[in-house]
N, C-alpha and C positions, 0 to 999 in steps of 0.2 A: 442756293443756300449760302447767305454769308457768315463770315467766323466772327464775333467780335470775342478780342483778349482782353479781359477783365484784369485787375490785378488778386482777385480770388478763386475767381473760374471762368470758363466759356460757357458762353451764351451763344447758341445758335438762332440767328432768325430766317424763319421758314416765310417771312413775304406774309403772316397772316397780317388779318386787318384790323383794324383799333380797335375794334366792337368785340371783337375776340379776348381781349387783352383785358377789357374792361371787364367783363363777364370772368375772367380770370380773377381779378382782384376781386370782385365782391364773394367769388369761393372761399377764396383764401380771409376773407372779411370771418368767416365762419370759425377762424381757428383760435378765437377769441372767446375769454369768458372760463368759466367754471367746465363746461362740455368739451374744449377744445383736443383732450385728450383722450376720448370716446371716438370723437371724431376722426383722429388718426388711425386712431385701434383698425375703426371700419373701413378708411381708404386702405392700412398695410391691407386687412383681410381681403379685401375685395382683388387688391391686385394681384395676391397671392395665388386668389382660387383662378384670375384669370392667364395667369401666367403656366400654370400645371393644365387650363384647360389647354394652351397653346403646346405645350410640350407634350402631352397628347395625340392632337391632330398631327404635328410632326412627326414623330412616334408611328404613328398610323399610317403618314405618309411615307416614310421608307420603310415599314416592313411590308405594305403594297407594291413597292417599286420593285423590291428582291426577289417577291412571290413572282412577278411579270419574266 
């Protein structure tokens, strides 16, 4: 994994490949227009519910570990 230092933020790059990047921007092409703010709403909620799923399964995993 290299750093690069922006003079706003870092940027990490993971070695993905162009084709990755490209598919990226045409997402981000979506945030455009009258909708673009719907569309936010449903990615916060979406990572919302995935992040509570994940705290969860964690959750789950160490009150298993304690029972052991």
């Amino acid at each position: 994994m290299v750093r690069f230092d922006g003079s706003l933020a870092r940027a990490l790059d993971f070695g993905e490949m162009a084709s990755s990047s490209r598919s990226n921007r045409r997402r981000l092409g979506l945030l455009r227009g009258p909708d673009k703010y719907k569309v936010l709403e449903r990615r916060r909620r979406t990572a919302q519910i995935k992040a509570r799923h994940a705290l969860d399964l964690i959750e789950m995993m160490e009150q298993s570990a304690k029972g052991k």
